[in-house]
N, C-alpha and C positions, 0 to 999 in steps of 0.2 A: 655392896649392892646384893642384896637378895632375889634371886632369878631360879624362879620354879617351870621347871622342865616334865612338861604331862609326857608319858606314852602313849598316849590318844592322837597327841597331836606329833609326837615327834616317828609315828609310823603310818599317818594319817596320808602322805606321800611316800611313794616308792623310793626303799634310800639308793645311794649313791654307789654302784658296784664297787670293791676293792681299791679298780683303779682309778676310776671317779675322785675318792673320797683321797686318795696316793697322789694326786696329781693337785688336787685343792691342798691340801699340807704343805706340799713344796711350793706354793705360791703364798697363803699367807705367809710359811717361815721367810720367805724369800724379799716379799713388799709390804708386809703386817696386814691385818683384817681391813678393807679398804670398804667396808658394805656395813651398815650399822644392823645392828638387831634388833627384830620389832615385838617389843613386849602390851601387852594388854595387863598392865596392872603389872603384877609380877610372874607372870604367865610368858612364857616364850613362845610366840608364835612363828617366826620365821628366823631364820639360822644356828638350825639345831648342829648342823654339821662345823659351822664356823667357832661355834660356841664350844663346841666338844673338844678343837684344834688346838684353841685359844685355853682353853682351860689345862689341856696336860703340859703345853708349851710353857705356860705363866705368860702368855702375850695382853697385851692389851686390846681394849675394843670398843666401840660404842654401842649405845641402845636409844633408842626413838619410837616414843608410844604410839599406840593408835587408839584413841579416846573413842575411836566412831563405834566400837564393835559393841551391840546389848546385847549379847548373845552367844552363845556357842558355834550354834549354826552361821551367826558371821561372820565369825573367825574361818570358818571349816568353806565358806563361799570366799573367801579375801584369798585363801590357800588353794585355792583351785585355779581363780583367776590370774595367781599370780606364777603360777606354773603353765597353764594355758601359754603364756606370752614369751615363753622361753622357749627357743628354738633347739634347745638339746633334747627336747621330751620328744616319746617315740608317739605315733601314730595311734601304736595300742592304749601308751598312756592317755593322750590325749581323749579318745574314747571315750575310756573307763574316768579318766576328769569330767567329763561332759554331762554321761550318762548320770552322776555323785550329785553333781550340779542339779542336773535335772528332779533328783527324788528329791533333793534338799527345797526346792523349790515350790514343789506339789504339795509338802508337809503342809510350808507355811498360807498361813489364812490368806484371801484377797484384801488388799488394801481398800479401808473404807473409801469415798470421795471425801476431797479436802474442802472445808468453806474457803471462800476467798479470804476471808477474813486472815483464816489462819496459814493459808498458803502465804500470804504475806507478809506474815510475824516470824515461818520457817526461813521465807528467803533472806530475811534481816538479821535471823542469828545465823545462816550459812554463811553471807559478807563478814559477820563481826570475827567469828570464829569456827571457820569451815572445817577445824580436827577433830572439836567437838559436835556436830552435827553426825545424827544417826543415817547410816547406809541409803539412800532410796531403794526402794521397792522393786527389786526388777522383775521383768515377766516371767510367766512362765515358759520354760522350753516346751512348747503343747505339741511339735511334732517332727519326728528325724530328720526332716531339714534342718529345721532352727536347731538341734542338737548337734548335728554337723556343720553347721553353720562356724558356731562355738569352738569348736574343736577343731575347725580348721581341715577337716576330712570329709569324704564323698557319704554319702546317706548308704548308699551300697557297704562303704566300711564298717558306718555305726550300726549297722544290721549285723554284718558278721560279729561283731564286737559285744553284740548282744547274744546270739549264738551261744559261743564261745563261753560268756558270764554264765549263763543257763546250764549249758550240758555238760564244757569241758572240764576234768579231770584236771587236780591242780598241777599235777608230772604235765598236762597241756598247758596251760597256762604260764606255765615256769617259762617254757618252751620260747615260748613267744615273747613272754617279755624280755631274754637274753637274745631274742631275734635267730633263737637255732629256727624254727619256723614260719612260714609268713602268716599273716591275720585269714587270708583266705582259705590258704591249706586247715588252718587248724578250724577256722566255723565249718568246711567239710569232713575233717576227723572227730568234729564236738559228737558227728551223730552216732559213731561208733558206740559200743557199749566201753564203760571204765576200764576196763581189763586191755581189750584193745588198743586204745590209747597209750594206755601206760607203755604196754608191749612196743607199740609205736616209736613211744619217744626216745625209749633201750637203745633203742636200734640205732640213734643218733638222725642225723640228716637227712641219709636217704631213704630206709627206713619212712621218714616221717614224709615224702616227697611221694614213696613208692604207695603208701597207703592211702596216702588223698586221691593218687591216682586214681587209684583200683575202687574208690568209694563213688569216685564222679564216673569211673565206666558204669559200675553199678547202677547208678541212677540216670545213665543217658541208654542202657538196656533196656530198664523199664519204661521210661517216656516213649521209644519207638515199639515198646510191645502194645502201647494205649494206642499209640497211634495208629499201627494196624489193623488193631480190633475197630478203632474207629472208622477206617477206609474199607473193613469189611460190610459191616452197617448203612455205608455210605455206597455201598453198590445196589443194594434196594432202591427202585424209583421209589418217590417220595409222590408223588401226584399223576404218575402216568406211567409209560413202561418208556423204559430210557430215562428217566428225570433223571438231573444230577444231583448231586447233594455235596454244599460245600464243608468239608470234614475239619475247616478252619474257627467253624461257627459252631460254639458247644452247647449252643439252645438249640441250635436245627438239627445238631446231632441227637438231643434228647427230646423232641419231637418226631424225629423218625422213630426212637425206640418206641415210645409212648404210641403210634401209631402201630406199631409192628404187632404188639402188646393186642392194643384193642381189637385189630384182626384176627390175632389166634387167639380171643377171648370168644369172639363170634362165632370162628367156626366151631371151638369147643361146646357153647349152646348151643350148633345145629346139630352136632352129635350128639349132645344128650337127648335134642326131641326124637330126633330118630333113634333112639333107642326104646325112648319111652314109648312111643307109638308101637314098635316091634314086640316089647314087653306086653302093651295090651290089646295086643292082634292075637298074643299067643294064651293070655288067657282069655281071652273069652271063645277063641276057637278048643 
């Protein structure tokens, strides 16, 4: 049997740490390959790791195709969903599964509408031979709900997680997927500059604990600097002397400014006529 093994697809998932991959050897040597491998023609799509076991050992094993894939891309959606559903994948993983999903998704075209006609000729070859029948159409993930939905985590996480893919430094990222860091800490050290992070992750643990600190005192500094400034503005009556002004509501706050504004725009034109006047009192006396 001829079994072609892409690097596309056998790094397409996050492998198996050391121990992972140490712990899976001593159980195939132990019970033989008990999980068949699923090829696409002669394409290995799932049990790269079992396949790799099986092959230095000389063990035997099975393979069972999947006829449904026309495409690459749903090979690379079958591998996401099929890792989704496993309870060892980490939170991060899961994410960054979701978010793969998601692009993979957007690429593809919208599905035309079906005639009945031929909605009924698909349901009839799906009954006859459901292995051969091409993937349905799934939706798109249109909004970080449904993305987290998928993945199993809170919209707040696929946020961070998205963060994270954007700013962090791959020394961050490393981080995280061995779990020295949590998803939180590291979307608040993404916004460090590169150099920092790295410096960060040097430092090991606490180091990386101490400096997520020190980023959220940072920016809980500056929120109560806005907000003073705000309560300063907000001591001006707004319509009378005494008015209050709620500093909670960030259109009433920029309508007092917009106010305050067109005041001293006013008096600055009663000074200019009274200069101007003064100016030609003076020449013509």
């Amino acid at each position: 049997m001829n079994i072609t093994v892409l690097d596309e697809l056998r790094v397409y998932i996050d492998p198996l740490t050391p121990d992972e991959y140490a712990a899976l050897e001593r159980s195939i040597l132990a019970e033989g390959c008990r999980d068949a491998l699923v090829l696409w023609g002669e394409i290995l799509v799932d049990g790269h790791n079992r396949y790799s076991i099986c092959s230095k050992h000389g063990l035997p094993f099975q393979t069972v195709q999947n006829t449904r894939f026309q495409s690459m891309e749903d090979v690379h959606l079958w591998m996401i969903d099929q890792h989704l559903g496993r309870r060892s994948v980490s939170d991060f993983q899961r994410g960054v599964l979701a978010l793969r999903k998601k692009e993979i998704l957007e690429k593809r075209p919208k599905p035309l509408p079906t005639p009945a006609a031929d909605a009924a000729a698909a349901a009839a070859v799906d009954a006859l031979a459901p292995s051969a029948a091409p993937p349905e159409p799934e939706p798109r993930l249109a909004s970080r709900e449904a993305i987290a939905k998928v993945a199993r985590i809170s919209s707040a996480t696929v946020a961070q997680i998205e963060k994270i893919q954007k700013a962090a430094a791959p020394e961050l990222v490393e981080a995280v997927k061995t779990g020295t860091v949590s998803i939180s800490a590291a979307a608040t050290l993404a916004a460090l500059p590169q150099e920092e992070q790295q410096a960060a992750v040097a430092g090991g643990k606490k180091e990386l604990r101490e400096a997520a600190k020190r980023v959220r005192e940072s920016k809980s500094g500056s929120r109560k600097k806005v907000d003073a400034e705000g309560s300063e503005l907000a001591e001006t009556p707004s319509t009378g002397p005494g008015a209050a002004v709620d500093v909670s509501d960030p259109a009433l706050l920029l309508q007092r400014q917009v106010q305050a504004l067109q005041e001293e725009n006013a008096q600055l034109k009663a000074r200019v006529a009274e200069l101007e006047a003064q100016l030609l009192a003076a020449t013509r006396g």
